[in-house]
C-alpha positions as CSV (number, residue, x, y, z in Angstrom):
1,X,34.1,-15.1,-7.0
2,X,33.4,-13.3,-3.8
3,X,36.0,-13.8,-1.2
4,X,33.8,-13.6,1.8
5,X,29.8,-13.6,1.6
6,X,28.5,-12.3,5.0
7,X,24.8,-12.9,5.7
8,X,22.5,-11.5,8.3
9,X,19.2,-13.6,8.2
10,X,15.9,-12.0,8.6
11,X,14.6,-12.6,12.4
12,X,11.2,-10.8,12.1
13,X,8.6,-9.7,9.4
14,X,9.0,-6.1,8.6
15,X,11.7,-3.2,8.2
16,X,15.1,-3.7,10.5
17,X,14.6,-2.5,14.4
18,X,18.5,-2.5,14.4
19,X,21.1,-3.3,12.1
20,X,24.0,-5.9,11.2
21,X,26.6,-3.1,12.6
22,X,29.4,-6.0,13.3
23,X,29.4,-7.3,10.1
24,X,29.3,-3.8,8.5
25,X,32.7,-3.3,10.5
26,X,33.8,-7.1,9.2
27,X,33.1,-5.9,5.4
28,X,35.0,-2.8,5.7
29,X,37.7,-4.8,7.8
30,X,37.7,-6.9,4.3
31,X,38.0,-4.5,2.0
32,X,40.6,-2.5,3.3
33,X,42.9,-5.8,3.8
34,X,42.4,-6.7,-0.1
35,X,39.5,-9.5,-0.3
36,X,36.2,-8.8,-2.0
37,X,34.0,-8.8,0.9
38,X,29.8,-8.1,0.2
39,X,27.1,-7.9,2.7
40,X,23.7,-8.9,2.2
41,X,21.3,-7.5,4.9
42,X,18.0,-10.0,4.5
43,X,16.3,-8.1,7.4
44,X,16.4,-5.1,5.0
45,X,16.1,-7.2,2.2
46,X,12.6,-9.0,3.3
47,X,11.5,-5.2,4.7
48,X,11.2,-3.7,1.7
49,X,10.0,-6.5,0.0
50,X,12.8,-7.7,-2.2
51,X,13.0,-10.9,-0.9
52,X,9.9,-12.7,0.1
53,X,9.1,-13.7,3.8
54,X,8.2,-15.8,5.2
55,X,6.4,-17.5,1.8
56,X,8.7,-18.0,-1.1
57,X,11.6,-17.2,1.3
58,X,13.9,-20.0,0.2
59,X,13.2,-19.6,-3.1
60,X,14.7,-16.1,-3.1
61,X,17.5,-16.8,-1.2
62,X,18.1,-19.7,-3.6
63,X,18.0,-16.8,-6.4
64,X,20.4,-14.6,-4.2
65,X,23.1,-17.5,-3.4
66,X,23.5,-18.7,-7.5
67,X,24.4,-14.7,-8.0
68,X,27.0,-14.6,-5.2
69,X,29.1,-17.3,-5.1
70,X,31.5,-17.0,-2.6
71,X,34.8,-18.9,-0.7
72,X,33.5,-18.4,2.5
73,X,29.7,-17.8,3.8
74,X,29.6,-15.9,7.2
75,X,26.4,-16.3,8.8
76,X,25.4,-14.6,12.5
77,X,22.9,-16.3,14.6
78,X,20.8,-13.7,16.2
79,X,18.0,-14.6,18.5
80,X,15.0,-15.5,16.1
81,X,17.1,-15.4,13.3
82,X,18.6,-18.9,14.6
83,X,16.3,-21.0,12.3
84,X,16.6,-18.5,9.3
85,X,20.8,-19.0,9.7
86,X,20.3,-22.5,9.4
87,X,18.0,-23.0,6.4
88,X,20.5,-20.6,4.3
89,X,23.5,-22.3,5.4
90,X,21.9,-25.9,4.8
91,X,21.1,-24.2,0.8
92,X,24.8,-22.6,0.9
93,X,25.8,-26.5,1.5
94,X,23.3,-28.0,-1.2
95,X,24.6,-25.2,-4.0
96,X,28.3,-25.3,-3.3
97,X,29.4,-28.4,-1.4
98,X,33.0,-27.0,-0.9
99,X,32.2,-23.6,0.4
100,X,33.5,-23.1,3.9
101,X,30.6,-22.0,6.1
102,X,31.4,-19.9,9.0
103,X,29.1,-19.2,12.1
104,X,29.1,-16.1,13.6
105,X,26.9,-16.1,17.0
106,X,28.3,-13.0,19.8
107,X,26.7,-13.9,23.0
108,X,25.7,-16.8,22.3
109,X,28.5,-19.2,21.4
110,X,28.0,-21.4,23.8
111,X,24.3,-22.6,22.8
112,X,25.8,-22.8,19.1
113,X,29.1,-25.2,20.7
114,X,26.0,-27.1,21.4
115,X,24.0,-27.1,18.1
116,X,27.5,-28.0,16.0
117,X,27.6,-31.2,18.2
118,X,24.3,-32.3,17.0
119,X,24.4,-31.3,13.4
120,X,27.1,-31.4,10.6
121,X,25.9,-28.0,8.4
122,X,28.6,-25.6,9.9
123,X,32.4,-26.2,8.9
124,X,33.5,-23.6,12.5
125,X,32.1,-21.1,14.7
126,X,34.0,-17.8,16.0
127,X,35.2,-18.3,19.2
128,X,37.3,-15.1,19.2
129,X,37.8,-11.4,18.0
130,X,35.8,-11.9,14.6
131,X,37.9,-9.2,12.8
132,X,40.9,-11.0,12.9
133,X,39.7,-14.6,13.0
134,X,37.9,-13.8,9.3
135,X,40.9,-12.3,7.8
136,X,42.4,-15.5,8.4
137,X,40.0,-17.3,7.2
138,X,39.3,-15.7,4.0
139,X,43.3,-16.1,3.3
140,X,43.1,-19.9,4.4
141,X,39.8,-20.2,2.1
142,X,42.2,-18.9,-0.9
143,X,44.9,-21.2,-0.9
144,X,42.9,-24.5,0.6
145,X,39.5,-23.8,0.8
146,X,37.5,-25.2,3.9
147,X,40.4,-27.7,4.8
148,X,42.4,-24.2,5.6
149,X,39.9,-23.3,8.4
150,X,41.6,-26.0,10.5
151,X,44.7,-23.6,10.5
152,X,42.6,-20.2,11.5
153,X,43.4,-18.7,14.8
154,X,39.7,-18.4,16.6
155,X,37.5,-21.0,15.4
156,X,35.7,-24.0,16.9
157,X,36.7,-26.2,13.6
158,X,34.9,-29.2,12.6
159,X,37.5,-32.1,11.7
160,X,37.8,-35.7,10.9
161,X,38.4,-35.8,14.9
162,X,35.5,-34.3,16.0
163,X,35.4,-30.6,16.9
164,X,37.9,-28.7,17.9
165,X,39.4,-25.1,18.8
166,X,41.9,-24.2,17.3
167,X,44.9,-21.7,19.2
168,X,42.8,-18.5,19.9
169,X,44.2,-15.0,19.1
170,X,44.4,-13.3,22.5
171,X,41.3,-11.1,22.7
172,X,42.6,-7.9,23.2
173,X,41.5,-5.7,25.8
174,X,40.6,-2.9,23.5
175,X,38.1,-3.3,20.8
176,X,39.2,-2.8,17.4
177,X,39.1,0.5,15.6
178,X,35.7,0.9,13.8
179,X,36.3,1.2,10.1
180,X,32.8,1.8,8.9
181,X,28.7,2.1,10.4
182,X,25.9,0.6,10.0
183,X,23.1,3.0,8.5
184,X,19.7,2.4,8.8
185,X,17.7,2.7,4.9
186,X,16.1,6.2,6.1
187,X,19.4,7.6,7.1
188,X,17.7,8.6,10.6
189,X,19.9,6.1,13.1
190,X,23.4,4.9,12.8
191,X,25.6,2.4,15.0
192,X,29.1,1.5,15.8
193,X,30.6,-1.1,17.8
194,X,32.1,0.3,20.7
195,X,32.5,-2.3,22.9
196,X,31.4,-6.1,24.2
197,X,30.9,-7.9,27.4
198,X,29.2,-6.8,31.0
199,X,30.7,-6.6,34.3
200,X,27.0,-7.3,36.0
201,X,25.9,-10.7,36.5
202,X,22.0,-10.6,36.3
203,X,21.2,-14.2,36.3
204,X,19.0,-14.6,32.1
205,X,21.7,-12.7,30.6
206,X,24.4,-14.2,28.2
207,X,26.3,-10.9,27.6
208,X,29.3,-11.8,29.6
209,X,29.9,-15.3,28.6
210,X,31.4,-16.0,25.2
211,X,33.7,-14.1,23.9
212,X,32.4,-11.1,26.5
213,X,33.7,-12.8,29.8
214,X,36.3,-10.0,29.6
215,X,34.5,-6.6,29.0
216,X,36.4,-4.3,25.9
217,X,35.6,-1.0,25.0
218,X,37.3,0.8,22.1
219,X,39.2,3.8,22.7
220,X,36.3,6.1,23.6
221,X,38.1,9.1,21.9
222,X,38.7,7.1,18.8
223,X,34.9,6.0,19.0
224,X,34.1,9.6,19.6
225,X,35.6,10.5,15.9
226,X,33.7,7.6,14.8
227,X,30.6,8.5,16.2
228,X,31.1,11.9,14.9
229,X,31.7,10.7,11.0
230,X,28.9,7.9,11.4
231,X,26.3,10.9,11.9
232,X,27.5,13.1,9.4
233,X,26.7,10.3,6.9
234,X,23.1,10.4,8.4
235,X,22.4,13.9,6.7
236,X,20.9,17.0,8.6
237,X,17.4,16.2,7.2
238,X,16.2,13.2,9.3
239,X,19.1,12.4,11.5
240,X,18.4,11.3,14.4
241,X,21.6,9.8,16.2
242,X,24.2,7.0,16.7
243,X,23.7,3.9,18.7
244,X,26.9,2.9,20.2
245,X,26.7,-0.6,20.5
246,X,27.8,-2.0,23.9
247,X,26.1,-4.2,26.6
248,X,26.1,-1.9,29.7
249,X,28.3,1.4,28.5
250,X,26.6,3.1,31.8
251,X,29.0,0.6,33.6
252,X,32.1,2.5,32.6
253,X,31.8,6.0,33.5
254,X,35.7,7.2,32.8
255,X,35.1,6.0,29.1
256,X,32.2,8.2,28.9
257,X,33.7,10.6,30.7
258,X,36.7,10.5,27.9
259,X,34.1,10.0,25.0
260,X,32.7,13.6,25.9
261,X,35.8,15.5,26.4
262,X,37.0,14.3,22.5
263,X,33.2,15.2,21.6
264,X,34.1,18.6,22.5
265,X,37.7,19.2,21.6
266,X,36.4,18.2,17.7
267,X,33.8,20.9,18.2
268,X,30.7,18.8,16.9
269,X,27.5,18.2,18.5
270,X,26.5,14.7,17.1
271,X,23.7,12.5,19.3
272,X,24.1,9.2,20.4
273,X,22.2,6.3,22.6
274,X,23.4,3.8,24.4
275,X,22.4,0.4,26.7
276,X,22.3,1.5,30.7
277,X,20.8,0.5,33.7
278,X,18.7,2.4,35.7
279,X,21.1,1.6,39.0
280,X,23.2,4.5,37.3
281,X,21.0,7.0,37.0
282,X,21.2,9.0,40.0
283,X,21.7,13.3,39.3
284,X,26.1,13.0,38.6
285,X,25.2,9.9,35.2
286,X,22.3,12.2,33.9
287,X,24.1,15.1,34.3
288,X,27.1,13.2,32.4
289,X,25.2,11.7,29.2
290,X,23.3,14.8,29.1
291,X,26.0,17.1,28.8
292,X,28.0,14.4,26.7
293,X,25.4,14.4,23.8
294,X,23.4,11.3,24.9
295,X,19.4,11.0,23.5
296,X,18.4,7.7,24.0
297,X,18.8,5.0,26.2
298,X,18.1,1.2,26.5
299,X,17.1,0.1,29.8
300,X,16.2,-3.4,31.6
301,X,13.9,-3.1,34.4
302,X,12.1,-6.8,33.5
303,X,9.8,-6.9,36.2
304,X,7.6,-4.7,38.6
305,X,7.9,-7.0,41.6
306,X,10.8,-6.8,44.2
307,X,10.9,-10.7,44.9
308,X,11.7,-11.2,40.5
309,X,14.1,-9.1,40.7
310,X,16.5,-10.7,42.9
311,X,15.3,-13.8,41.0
312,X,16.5,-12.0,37.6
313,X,19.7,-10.8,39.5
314,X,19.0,-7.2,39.5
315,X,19.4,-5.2,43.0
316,X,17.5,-1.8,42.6
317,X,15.0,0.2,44.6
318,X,12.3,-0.1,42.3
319,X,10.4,3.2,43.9
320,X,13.1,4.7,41.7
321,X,12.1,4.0,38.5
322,X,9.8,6.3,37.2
323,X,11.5,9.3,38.9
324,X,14.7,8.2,37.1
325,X,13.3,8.0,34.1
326,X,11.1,11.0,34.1
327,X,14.2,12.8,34.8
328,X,15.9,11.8,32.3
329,X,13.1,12.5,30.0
330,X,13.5,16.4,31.6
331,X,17.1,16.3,30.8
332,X,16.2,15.4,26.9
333,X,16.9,11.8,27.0
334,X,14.3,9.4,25.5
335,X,14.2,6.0,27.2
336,X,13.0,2.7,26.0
337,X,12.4,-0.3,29.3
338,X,12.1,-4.1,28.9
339,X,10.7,-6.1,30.6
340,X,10.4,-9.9,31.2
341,X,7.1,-12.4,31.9
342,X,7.5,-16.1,32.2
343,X,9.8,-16.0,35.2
344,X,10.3,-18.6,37.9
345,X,7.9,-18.0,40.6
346,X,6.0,-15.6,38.7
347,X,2.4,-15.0,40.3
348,X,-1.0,-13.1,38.6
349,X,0.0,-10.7,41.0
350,X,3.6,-9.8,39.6
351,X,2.0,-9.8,36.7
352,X,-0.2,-7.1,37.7
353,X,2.1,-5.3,39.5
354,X,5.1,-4.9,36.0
355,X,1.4,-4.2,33.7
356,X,1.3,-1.1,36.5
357,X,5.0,0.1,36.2
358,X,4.9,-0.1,32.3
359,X,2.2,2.1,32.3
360,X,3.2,4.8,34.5
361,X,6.8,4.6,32.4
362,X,4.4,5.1,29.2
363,X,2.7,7.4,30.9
364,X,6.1,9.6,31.6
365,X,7.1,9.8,28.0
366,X,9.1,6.3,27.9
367,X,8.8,3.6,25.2
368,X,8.2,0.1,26.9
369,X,8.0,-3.7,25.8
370,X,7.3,-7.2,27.4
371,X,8.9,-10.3,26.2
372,X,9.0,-13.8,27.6
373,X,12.0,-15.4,29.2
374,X,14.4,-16.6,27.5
375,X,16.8,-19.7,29.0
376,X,20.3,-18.6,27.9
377,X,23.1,-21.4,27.3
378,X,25.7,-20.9,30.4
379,X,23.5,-18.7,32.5
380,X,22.8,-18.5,36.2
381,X,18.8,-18.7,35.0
382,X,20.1,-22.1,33.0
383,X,21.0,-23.4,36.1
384,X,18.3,-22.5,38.3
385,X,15.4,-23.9,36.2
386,X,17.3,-26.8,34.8
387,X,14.1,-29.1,36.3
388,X,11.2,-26.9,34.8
389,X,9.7,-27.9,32.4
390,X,9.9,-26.2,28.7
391,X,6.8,-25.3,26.5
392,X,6.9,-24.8,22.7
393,X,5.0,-21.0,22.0
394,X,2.8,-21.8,19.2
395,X,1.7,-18.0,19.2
396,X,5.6,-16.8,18.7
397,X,6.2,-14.4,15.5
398,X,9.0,-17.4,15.0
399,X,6.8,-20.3,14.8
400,X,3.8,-18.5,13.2
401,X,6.5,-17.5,10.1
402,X,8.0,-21.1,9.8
403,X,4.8,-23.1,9.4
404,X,4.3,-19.9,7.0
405,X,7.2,-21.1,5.1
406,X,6.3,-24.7,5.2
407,X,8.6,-25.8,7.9
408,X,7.6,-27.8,10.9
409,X,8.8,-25.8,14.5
410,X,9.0,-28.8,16.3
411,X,11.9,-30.0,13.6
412,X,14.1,-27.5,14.3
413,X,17.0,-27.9,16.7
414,X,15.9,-26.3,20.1
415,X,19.4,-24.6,20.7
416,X,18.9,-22.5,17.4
417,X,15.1,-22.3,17.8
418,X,15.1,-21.3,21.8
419,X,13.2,-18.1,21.3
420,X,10.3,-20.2,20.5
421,X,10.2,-21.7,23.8
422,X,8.9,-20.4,27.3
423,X,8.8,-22.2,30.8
424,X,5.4,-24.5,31.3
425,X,4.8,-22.1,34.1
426,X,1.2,-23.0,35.5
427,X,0.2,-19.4,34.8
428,X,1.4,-19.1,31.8
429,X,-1.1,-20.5,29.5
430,X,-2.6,-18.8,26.0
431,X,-4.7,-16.2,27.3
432,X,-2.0,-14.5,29.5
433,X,0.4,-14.7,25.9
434,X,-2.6,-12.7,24.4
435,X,-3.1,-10.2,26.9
436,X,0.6,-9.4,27.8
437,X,1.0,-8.4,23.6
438,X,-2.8,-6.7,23.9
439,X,-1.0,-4.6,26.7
440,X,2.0,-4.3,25.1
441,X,0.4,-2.6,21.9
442,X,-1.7,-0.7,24.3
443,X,0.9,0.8,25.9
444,X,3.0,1.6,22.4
445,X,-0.3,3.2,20.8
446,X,-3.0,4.4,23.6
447,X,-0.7,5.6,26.4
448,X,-3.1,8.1,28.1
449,X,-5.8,6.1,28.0
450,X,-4.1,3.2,29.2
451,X,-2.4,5.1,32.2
452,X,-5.9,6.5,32.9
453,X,-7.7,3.2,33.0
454,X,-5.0,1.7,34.8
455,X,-3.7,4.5,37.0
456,X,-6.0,7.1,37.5
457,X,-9.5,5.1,37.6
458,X,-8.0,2.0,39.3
459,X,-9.4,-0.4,37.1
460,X,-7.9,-4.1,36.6
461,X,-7.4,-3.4,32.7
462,X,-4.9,-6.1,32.7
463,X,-7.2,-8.7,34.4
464,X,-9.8,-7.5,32.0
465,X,-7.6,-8.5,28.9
466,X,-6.3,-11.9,30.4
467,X,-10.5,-12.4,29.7
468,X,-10.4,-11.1,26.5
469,X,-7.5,-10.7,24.6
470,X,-7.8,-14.0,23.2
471,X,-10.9,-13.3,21.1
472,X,-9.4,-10.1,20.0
473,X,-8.0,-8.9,17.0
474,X,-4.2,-7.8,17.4
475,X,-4.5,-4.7,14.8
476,X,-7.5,-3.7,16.2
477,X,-7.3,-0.9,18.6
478,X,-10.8,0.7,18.7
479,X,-12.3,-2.7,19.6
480,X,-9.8,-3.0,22.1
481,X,-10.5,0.7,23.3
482,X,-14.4,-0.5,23.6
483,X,-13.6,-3.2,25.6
484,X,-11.4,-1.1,27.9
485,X,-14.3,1.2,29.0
486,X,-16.6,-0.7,29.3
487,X,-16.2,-0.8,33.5
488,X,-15.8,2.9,33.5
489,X,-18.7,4.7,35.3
490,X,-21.0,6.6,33.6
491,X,-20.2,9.7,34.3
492,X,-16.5,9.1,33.1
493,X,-17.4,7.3,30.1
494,X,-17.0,10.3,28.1
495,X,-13.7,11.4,29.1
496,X,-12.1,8.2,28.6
497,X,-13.9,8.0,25.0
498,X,-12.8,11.0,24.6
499,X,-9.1,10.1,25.2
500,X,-9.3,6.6,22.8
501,X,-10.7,8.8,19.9
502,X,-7.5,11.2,20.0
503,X,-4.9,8.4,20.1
504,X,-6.5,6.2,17.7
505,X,-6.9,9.1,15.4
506,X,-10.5,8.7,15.2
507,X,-11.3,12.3,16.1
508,X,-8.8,13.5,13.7
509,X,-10.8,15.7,11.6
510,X,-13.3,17.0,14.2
511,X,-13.4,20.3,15.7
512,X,-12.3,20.5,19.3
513,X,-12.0,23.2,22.1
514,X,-8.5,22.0,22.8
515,X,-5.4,20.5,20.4
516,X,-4.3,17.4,22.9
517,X,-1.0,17.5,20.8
518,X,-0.4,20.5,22.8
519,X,-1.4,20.1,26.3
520,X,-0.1,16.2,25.7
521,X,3.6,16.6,26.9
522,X,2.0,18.9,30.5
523,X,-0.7,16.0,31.1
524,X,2.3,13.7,31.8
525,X,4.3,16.0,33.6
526,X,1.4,16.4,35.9
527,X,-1.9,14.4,35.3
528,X,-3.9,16.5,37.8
529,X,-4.1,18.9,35.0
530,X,-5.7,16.3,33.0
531,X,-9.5,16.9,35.1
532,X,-8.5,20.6,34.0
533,X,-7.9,20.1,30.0
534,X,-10.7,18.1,29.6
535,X,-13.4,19.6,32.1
536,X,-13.5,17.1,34.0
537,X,-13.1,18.8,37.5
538,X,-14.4,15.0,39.9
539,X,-11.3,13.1,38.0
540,X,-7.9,12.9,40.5
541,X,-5.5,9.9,39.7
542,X,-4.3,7.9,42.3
543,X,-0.7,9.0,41.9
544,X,1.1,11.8,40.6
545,X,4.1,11.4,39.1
546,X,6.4,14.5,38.8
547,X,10.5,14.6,37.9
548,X,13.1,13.3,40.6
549,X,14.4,16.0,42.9
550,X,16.5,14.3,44.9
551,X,18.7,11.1,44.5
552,X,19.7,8.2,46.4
């Protein structure tokens, strides 16, 4: 018998965006202490089509729980996953009724405190450092099964008295020494825990509640050894580098500063991304995770209007943005910025005005997305909209794969299945849903010609696609290219054509005068030079966009 099972629950239909990189720590933590720990990675699993999902799901993990038996089930409870978590656990309880089943939820304890008053499936919930708090637990589960967990240091316990937390261990100020990394299946990312909690305070953001009030980093030079053997496992074929897995590690410049100087007494020359905020990027931060190694970084600018942001809690000069980030870009750093619709007080116009930024970011060589709100239990935002109004998404990937699955959304408990719920906002209705993931794609797939539309020719592509988006396809991006220039004027028509048959590959095997894949990368360093590339000397865009010079 296994001692501890731990279980990270699909969230999404297709290969994993990001790994279970705690609970590949927790394993290793496991093993090296004695216990038989396995992990079973169902985002993987259901990616490459071992298990089914979302039809047949159950049936397979049924299959997959009779093969494992196991003391004690650890199961996280990651953002859409929340659902997913609860269906396993409910079969973990139906096949083994004496198992103890542990919850594992970082960032979001407090919404699960909520869910475990409500509903009987989970015997605790880590309150604490995990690492230590499942030792305990897997020698409690030994000798007295679930009753033990009453006696483990770190848990919110389920007893005959109700729910109760038992004597925390003291979270330590460091974070504990990585053991092992989480590789992705094509060996071209890896990630290590280096850290958890934020000492920012924007208002829709959970990560410093919980068990991240206090932020903890591990010893940057130990993580810097880490980092180095995590990459070495990647192999020199298709590595690409090593996500070190903090909130906000921009926030903490002397650990950074001490993560590079280990970086270069070992001698290697591993890459690495991180979480940042673009508040930090002035010239002295680039020049820091430049020079440190750094490739790739996650950024939250969540909205394109000024008033939002103080809404959202964030205090930047938004005429910074793009010169950050194309500087950064310049300094071999890829970027990748979120952004947030469904806010309080959100108007058409903000809308416009965040569909504009994302596509000059796209436009300067940065990966962008746009995702609604979502309330998080404890927040400021919790607080602020505590007397609007919720609405159940019928279009979200989460409730689209339940009823899939045979489930019924509106059964599930609304502290596990949040994600599937938005404000009622008054603009906020289904044709704005299907525009803001038309633009979304658009931006991901057709940059140029989005940015040119947008941009350059000045036309209201996003009002255009809050008209018909609705009727469209999702997969279809040659309709969607159609629709998109169908305003332009004659004499541009071309051009713009011209442009969609490149990035939807439908010019692919033609003969041209020029190889776009070439002149690509000085278009968005410039896109003046864009009337010169494609002989089209009457085009100008209405802004330039060229790398920061000087900083704030």
């Amino acid at each position: 018998m296994i001692d501890v099972l731990l279980i990270n629950p699909p969230g999404y239909r297709g290969r994993p965006r990001r790994g279970p990189y705690e609970l590949a720590t927790l394993a290793a933590n496991l093993l090296a202490a004695g216990f038989r720990g396995e992990l079973v990675d169902l985002q993987y699993e259901t990616g490459e089509g071992r298990i089914a999902f979302p039809d047949g799901f159950m049936a397979d993990i049924t299959s997959l729980l009779k093969a494992r038996p196991a003391r004690v089930v650890l199961l996280t409870f990651r953002t859409t996953a929340g659902p997913w978590a609860h269906l396993i656990a409910r079969e973990c309880r139906r096949l083994y009724p004496e198992i103890a089943l542990v919850a594992f939820a970082p960032r979001i304890e407090d919404r699960l405190r909520r869910f475990m008053r409500d509903d009987v499936t989970f015997d605790a919930l880590c309150v604490s450092d995990p690492a230590e708090t499942l030792l305990a637990a897997a020698r409690a589960a030994r000798t007295s099964g679930r009753r033990g967990l009453r006696y483990v240091p770190g848990l919110l316990v389920r007893t005959d008295e109700g729910l109760v937390e038992t004597d925390a261990t003291p979270i330590p100020e460091i974070w504990p020494r990585q053991i092992d990394s989480w590789i992705s299946p094509d060996r071209s990312i890896a990630a290590i825990h280096v850290g958890r909690g934020c000492p920012d305070r924007c208002t829709f953001c959970a990560a410093h509640l919980g068990a991240g009030g206090q932020p903890r980093y591990q010893v940057p030079e130990e993580a810097a050894r880490d980092a180095a053997i995590a990459f070495e496992r990647l192999g020199s074929s298709a590595a690409g580098f090593v996500m070190l897995e903090a909130e906000n590690l921009t926030s903490n410049p002397a650990w950074l500063d001490a993560f590079a100087a280990e970086r270069r007494r070992l001698g290697v020359q591993f890459r690495w991304g991180a979480y940042g905020r673009i508040d930090h990027m002035d010239a002295s931060m680039r020049r820091r995770l430049s020079d440190a190694g750094c490739c790739f970084l996650f950024i939250g600018i969540e909205s394109g209007s000024a008033n939002l942001q103080k809404v959202l809690g964030k205090h930047f000069d938004l005429s910074s943005v793009v010169p950050r980030i194309t500087a950064l870009h310049a300094a071999g750093i890829a970027t990748q910025s979120s952004f947030i619709y469904g806010i309080p007080g959100e108007t058409e116009d903000d809308l416009e005005r965040t569909a504009h930024l994302m596509a000059e970011i796209a436009w300067a060589g940065g990966y962008v997305d746009w995702t609604p709100l979502r309330i998080e239990a404890g927040t400021t935002m919790e607080r602020l909209t505590r007397d609007h109004k919720v609405t159940l998404m019928t279009n979200h990937e989460l409730y689209v794969d339940l009823v899939k699955a045979g489930y019924d959304p509106r059964s599930v408990h609304p502290d596990i299945g949040y994600r599937m719920y938005g404000l009622d906002l008054p603009m906020l209705g289904s044709s704005v849903m299907a525009s803001v993931s038309a633009w979304r794609t658009l931006l991901m797939q057709l940059p140029i010609t989005t940015y040119v539309l947008a941009v350059g020719l000045a036309l209201p592509v996003f009002q255009r696609l809050r008209q018909d988006a609705p009727s469209m396809e999702v997969s279809d991006l040659r309709r969607w290219a159609e629709i998109m220039v169908t305003e332009v004027a004659l004499r541009a028509l071309p051009f713009v054509q011209e442009l969609a048959e490149y990035e939807t590959g439908a010019a692919a095997n033609k003969a041209k005068r020029y190889n776009l894949d070439l002149v690509y990368p000085d278009l968005r360093r410039d896109p003046r030079r864009i009337a010169i590339a494609f002989d089209f000397p009457w085009w100008s865009p209405q802004s330039s966009i060229a790398p920061e010079t000087t900083d704030a």
